[in-house]
OpenMM code with the backbone's topology and positions (N, CA, C; nanometers):
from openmm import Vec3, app, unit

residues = "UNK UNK UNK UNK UNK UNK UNK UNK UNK UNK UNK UNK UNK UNK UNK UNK UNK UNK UNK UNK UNK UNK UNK UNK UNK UNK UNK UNK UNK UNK UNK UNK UNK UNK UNK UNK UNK UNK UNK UNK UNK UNK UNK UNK UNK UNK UNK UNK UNK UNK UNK UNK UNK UNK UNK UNK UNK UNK UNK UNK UNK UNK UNK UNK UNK UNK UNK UNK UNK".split()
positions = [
    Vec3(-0.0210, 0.2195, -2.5359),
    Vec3(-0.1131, 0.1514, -2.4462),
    Vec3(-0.2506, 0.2197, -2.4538),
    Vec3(-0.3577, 0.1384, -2.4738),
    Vec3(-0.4996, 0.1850, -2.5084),
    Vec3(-0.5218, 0.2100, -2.3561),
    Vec3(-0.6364, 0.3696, -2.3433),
    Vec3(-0.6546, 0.3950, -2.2108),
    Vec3(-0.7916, 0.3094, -2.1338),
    Vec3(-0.7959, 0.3162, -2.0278),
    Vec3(-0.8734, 0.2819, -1.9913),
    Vec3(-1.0025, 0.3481, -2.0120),
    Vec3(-1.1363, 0.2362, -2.0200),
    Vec3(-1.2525, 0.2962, -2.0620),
    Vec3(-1.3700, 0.2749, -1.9784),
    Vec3(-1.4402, 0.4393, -1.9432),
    Vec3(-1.5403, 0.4373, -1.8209),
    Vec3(-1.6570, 0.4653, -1.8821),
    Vec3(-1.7315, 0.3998, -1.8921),
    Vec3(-1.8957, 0.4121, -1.9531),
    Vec3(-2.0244, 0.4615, -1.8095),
    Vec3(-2.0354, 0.5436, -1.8367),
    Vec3(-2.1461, 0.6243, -1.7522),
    Vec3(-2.2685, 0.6135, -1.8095),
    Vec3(-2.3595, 0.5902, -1.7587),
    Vec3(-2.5190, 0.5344, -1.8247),
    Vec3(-2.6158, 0.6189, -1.7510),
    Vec3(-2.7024, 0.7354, -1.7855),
    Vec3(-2.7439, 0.8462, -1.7079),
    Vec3(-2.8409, 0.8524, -1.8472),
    Vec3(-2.9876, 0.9023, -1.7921),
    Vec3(-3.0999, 0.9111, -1.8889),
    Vec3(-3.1015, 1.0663, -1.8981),
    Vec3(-3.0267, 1.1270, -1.8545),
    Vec3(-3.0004, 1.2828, -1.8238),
    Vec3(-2.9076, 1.3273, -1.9017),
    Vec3(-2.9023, 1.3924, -2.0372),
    Vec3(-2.7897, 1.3950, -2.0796),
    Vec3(-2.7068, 1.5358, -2.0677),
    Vec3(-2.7574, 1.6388, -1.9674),
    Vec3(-2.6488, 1.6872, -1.8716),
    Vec3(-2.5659, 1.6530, -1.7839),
    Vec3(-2.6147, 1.5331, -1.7543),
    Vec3(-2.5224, 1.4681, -1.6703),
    Vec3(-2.4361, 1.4131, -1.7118),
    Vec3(-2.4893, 1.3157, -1.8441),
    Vec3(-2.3458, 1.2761, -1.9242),
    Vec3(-2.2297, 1.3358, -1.9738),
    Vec3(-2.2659, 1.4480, -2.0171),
    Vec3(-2.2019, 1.6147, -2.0623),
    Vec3(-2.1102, 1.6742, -1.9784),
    Vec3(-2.1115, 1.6599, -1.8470),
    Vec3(-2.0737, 1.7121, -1.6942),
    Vec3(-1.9584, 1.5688, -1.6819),
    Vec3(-2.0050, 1.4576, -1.6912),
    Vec3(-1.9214, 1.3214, -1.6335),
    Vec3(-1.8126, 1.3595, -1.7937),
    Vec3(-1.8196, 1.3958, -1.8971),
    Vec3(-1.7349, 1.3607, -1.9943),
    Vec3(-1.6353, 1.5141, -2.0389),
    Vec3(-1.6930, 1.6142, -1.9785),
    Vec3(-1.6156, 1.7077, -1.9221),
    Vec3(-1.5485, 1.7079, -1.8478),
    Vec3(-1.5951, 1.6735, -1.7363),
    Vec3(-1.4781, 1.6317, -1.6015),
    Vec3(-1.3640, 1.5555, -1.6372),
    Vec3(-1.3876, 1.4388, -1.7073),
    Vec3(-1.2518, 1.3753, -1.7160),
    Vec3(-1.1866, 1.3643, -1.8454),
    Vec3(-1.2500, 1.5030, -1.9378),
    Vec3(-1.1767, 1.5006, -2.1054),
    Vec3(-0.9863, 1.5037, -2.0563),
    Vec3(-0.9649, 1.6009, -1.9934),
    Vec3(-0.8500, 1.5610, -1.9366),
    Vec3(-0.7315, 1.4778, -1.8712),
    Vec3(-0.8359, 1.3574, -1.8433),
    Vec3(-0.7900, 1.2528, -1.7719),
    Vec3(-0.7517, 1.1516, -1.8834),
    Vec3(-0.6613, 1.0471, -1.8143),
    Vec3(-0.6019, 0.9518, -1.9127),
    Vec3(-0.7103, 0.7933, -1.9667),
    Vec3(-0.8530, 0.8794, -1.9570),
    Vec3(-0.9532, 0.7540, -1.9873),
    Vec3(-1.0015, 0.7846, -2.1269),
    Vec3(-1.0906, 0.7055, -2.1683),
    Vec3(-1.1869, 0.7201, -2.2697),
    Vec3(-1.3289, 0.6785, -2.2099),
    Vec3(-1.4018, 0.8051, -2.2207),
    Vec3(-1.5616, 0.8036, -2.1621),
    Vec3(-1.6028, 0.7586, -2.2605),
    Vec3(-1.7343, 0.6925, -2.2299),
    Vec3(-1.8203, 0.6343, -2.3604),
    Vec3(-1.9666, 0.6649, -2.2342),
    Vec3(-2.0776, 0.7353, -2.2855),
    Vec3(-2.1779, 0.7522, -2.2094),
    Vec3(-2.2848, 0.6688, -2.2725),
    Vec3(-2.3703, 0.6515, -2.2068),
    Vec3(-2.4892, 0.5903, -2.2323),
    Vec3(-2.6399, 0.6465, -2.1848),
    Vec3(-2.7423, 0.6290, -2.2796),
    Vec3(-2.8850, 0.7024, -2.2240),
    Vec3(-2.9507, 0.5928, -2.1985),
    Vec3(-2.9251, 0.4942, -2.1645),
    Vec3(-3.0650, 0.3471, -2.1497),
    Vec3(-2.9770, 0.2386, -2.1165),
    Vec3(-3.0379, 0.1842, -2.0544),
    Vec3(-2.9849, -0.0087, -2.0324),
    Vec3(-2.9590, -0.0553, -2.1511),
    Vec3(-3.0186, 0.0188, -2.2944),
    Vec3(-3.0163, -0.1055, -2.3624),
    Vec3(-2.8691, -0.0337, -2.4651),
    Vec3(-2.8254, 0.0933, -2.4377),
    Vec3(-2.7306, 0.1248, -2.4792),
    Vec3(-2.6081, 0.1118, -2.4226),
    Vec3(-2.6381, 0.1032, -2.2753),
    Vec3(-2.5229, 0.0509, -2.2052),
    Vec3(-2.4400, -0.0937, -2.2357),
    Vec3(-2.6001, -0.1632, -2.2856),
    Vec3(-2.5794, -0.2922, -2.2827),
    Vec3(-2.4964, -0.3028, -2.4133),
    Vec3(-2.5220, -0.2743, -2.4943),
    Vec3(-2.4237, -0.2559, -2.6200),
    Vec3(-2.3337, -0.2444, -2.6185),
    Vec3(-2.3310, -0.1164, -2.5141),
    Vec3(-2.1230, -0.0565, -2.5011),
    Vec3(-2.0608, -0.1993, -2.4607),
    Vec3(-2.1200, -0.2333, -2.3240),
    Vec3(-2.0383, -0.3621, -2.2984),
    Vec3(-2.0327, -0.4428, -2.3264),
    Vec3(-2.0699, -0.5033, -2.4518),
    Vec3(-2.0173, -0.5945, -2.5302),
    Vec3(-1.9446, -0.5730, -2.6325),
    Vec3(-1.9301, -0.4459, -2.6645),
    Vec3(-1.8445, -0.3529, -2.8154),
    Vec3(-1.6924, -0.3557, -2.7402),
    Vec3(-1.7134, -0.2817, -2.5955),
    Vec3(-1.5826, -0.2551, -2.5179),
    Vec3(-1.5600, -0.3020, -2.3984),
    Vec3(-1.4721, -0.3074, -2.4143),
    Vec3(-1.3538, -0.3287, -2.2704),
    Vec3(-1.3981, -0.2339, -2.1774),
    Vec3(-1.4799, -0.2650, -2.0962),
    Vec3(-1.4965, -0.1422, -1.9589),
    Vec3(-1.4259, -0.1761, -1.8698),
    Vec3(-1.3518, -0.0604, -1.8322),
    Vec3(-1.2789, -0.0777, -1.6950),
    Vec3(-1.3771, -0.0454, -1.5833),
    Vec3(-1.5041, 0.0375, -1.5576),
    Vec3(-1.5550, 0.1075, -1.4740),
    Vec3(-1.6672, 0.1383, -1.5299),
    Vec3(-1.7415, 0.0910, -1.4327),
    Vec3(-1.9655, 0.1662, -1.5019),
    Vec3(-1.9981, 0.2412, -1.4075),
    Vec3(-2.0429, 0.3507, -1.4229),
    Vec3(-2.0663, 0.4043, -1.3470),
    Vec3(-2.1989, 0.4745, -1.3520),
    Vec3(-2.3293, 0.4080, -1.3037),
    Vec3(-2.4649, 0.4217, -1.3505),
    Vec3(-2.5397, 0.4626, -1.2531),
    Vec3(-2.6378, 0.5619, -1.2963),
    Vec3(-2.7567, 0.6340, -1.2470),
    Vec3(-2.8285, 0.5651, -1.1493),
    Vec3(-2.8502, 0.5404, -1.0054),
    Vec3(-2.8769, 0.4390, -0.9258),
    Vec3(-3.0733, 0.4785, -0.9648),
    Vec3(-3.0987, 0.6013, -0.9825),
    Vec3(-3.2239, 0.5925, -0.9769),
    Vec3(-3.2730, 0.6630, -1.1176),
    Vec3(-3.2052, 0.5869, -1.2164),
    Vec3(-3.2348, 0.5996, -1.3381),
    Vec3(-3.4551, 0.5793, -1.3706),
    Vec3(-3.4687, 0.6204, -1.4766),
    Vec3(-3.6176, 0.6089, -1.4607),
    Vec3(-3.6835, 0.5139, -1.5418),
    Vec3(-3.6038, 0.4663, -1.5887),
    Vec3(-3.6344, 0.3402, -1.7045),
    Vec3(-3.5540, 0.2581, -1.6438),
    Vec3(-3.4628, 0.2409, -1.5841),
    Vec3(-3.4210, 0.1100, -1.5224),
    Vec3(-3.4187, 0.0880, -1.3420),
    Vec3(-3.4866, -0.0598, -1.3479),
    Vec3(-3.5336, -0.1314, -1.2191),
    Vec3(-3.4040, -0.1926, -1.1793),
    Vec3(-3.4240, -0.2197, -1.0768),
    Vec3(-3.2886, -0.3221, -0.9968),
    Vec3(-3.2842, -0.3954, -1.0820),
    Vec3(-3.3573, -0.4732, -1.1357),
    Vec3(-3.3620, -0.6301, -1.2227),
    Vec3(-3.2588, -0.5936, -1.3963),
    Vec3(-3.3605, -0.4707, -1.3935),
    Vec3(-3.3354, -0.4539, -1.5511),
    Vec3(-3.1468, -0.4353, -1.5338),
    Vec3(-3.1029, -0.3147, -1.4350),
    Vec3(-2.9688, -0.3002, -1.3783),
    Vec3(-2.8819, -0.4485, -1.3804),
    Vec3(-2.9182, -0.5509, -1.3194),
    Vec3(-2.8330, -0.6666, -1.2913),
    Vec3(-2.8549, -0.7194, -1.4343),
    Vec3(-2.9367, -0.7312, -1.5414),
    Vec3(-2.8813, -0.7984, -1.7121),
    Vec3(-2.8299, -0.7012, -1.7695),
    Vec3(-2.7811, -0.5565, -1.7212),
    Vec3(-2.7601, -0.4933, -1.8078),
    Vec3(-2.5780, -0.5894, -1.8302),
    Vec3(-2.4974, -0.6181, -1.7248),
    Vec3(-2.3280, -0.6888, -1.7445),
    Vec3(-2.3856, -0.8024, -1.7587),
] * unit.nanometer
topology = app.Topology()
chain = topology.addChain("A")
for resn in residues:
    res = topology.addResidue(resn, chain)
    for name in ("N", "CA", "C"):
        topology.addAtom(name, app.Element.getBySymbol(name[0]), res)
């Protein structure tokens, strides 16, 4: 059974580093992202179970946020 997959989208990439540490252990597959427009990619490449994104990212607006799914 393929695990479930959590894509984190953070322009910080200590933060991504920290989110994909935390759960190397866990029964997911992280896929991180640095931009809307890489996020936007993941989710059409993969199956996301869970996004879990930078609310006050610095390149992305509320607007840009709602086309990123």
């Amino acid at each position: 059974m393929e695990s479930a997959k959590v894509l984190f989208v953070d322009d910080e990439e200590d933060v991504l580093l920290n989110y994909s540490v935390l759960l190397e252990d866990e029964p997911y597959d992280v896929i991180t992202a640095k931009s809307a427009d890489e996020a936007r990619k993941a989710l059409k490449r993969d199956a996301i179970a869970v996004l879990v994104t930078d609310y006050e990212m610095h390149v992305v607006n509320r607007s840009e946020e709602r086309r990123v799914g």
